[in-house]
Residue, then its C-alpha position, 0 to 999 in steps of 0.5 A: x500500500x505504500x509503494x502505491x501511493x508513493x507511485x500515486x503522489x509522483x504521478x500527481x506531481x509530474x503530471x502538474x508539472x508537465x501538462x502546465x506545457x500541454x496546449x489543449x486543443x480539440x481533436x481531429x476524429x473527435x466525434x460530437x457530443x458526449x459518450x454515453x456506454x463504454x463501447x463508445x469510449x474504448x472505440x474513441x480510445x482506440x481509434x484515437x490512439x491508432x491515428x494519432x500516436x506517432x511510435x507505432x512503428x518502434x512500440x512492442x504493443x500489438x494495437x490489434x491485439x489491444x482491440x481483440x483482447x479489450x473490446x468485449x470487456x468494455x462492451x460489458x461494463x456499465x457506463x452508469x455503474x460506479x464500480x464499473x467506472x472505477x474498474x475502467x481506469x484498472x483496464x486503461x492502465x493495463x492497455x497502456x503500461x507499456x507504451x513507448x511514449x514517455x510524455x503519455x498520459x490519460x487524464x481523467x475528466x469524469x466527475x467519479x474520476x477527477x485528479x486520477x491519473x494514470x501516467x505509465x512512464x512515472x509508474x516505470x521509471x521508480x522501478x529504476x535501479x538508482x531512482x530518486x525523488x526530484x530534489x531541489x538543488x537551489x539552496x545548495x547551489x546558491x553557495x556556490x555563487x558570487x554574492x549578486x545572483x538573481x532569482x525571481x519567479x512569475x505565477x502571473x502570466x501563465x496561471x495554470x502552470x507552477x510559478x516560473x522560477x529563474x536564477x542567473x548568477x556567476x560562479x567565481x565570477x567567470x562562470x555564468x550559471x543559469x537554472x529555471x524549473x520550466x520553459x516558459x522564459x519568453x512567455x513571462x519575458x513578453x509580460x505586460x505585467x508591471x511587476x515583471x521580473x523576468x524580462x530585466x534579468x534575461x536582458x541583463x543577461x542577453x547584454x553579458x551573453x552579446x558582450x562577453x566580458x574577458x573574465x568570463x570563461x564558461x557558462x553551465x545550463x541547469x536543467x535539473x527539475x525542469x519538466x519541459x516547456x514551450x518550444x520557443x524557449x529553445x531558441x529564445x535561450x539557446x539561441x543567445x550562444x549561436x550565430x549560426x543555425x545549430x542542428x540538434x537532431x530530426x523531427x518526423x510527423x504523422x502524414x495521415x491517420x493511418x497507423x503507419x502514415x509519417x513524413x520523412x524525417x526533417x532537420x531540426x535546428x536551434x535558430x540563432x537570436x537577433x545581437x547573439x553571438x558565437x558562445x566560444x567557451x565550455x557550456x555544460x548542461x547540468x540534468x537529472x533524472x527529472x530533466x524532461x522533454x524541452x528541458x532535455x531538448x536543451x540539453x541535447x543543444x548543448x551537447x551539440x555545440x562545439x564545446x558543449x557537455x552534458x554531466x549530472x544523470x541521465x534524463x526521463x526519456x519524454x524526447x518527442x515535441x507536444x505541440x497543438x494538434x492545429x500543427x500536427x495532425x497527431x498527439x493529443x485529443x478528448x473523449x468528451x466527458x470522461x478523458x484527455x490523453x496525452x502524447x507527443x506529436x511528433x518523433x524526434x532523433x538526436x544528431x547521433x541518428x538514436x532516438x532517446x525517447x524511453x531511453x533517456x538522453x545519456x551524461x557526458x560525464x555520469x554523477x550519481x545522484x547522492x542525497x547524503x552528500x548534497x544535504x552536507x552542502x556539496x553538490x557533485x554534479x555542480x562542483x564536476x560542471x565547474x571543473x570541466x570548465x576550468x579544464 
């Protein structure tokens, strides 16, 4: 019982974090009006999932079989019965367990069902050898910074998502250090809000980042405990280290609503910023297990560039882009008064031609997370991002 609900509260908490960055948006195959028995939502279900998940041809879960295996059971629960309903979630959750995807989530709209959701890459990942709880680093790191450092938050400008949370400081002042627990920098950035404290702290930073001073000889991108985030971000942050487009990786979308229906894979580039110029110094991406979908997106770019290092664990492996389904004819839709399912709207492969997702995006160099040594005051993967700088 309590391993369950340890698995429920991670679950609870990094679909809050993660789906704050999920556009909602109706669905191309949504049939009008409600559903009213079960045949109708496994129908929906299914014939959404077959045309709109993108990992089809890499995923080991026999979607036919799904049908065959699953249909006469739904068929025989009652859409007005309560234990029934309940029991309906037990069959999603056994349909879905495996599934490639690790951005996939069923969110449950029933009035018997509110907050559950089943989230079967959370439900995996604990079962990891060296898993842990995300952790929050900000308070250790900050005594590593050079007395100055800025952190400042916006809960304004999108109120559905957790509070945006920005530092920017300098360590040893040559070393700029930049950490935010979500993207959603440009959006709190364009803010009209006359409290807006983003936007002066990224010009500050944009200003040191164009004009490089001579003490300056590295810069680390802490990405740990970022769940993601709007796409833009990428080039908006990124995009302050290039004068060039940098390719990151390819980008393959669904065609058509066959099952097997994608485009030919496309290049996917960083583009460079108006004023930025090329960062010439070691940048290190800082991740951890929690570092998830743009946020290992970022770290990806880094490790692209030409003196680009990624240190710290492995990432969650949630690679593929969710975008509005205005854009792609795939990723998420609605079964009208019972769910929403999530799921990426595109595949994406690194550089390397790998695609990450399920895997997670591997360290250049590896720093087990310790709990015991970072509640001393020391933070390993910080102090080995500082060193392979000064190298």
């Amino acid at each position: 019982m309590k391993n369950e609900i340890v698995v429920t509260a991670l679950c609870a908490l990094l679909s809050a974090a993660m789906l704050s960055c999920v556009k909602t948006v109706p669905s191309h195959f949504e049939e009008p009006g409600a559903v009213t028995t079960f045949s109708q939502v496994f129908e929906r279900f299914w014939t959404g999932m077959n045309n709109n998940y993108v990992y089809w041809d890499i995923d080991t879960t026999n979607w036919d079989h799904i049908y065959t295996i699953y249909k006469p059971i739904f068929d025989r629960l009652d859409f007005d019965d309560a234990d029934d309903i309940q029991q309906s979630v037990t069959l999603f959750r056994q349909m879905t367990y495996s599934l490639f995807d690790n951005h996939f989530q069923i969110v449950f709209t029933h009035p018997l069902l509110k907050e559950t959701v089943i989230y079967p890459a959370a439900n995996r990942k604990q079962l990891e050898i060296g898993f842990h709880f995300p952790f929050d680093y900000t308070k250790i790191d900050s005594l590593y910074f050079d007395p100055g450092f800025n952190t400042v938050y916006d809960s304004l400008s999108d109120q559905s998502s957790i509070p945006l949370e920005l530092t920017v400081a300098t360590i040893g002042h040559a070393i700029i250090y930049v950490h935010c627990n979500e993207f959603s920098l440009l959006q709190s950035y364009r803010s009209s809000s006359s409290i807006n404290q983003v936007r002066p702290v990224l010009d500050s930073l944009f200003g040191v980042l164009h004009h490089l001073p001579a003490r300056i000889k590295g810069m680390i991108l802490d990405v740990r405990n970022n769940y993601g985030g709007h796409l833009d971000d990428l080039h908006f942050l990124i995009g302050q280290l290039i004068d060039e487009p940098l390719r990151i990786g390819y980008t393959r979308y669904k065609s058509g609503s066959g099952r097997l229906d994608y485009s030919p894979w496309i290049e996917a580039s960083v583009k460079p910023q108006v004023g930025a110029v090329a960062f010439k110094y070691p940048v290190v991406a800082l991740t951890d297990n929690f570092t998830v979908s743009l946020a290992e997106a970022a770290a990806m770019a880094v490790h692209a560039m030409p003196r680009g290092r990624v240190v710290g664990e492995k990432t969650w492996g949630a690679t593929g882009p969710l975008v509005g389904e205005e854009v792609y004819n795939s990723g998420q839709f609605d079964i009208p008064n019972f769910l929403t399912v999530y799921t990426a709207s595109a595949a994406f492969k690194y550089i390397d031609g790998i695609m990450y997702e399920n895997l997670g995006f591997p360290p250049d160099t590896e720093i087990p997370f310790n709990q015991q040594t970072l509640l001393s005051g020391k933070d390993p993967a910080l102090e080995k991002a500082i060193q392979s700088i000064g190298q």
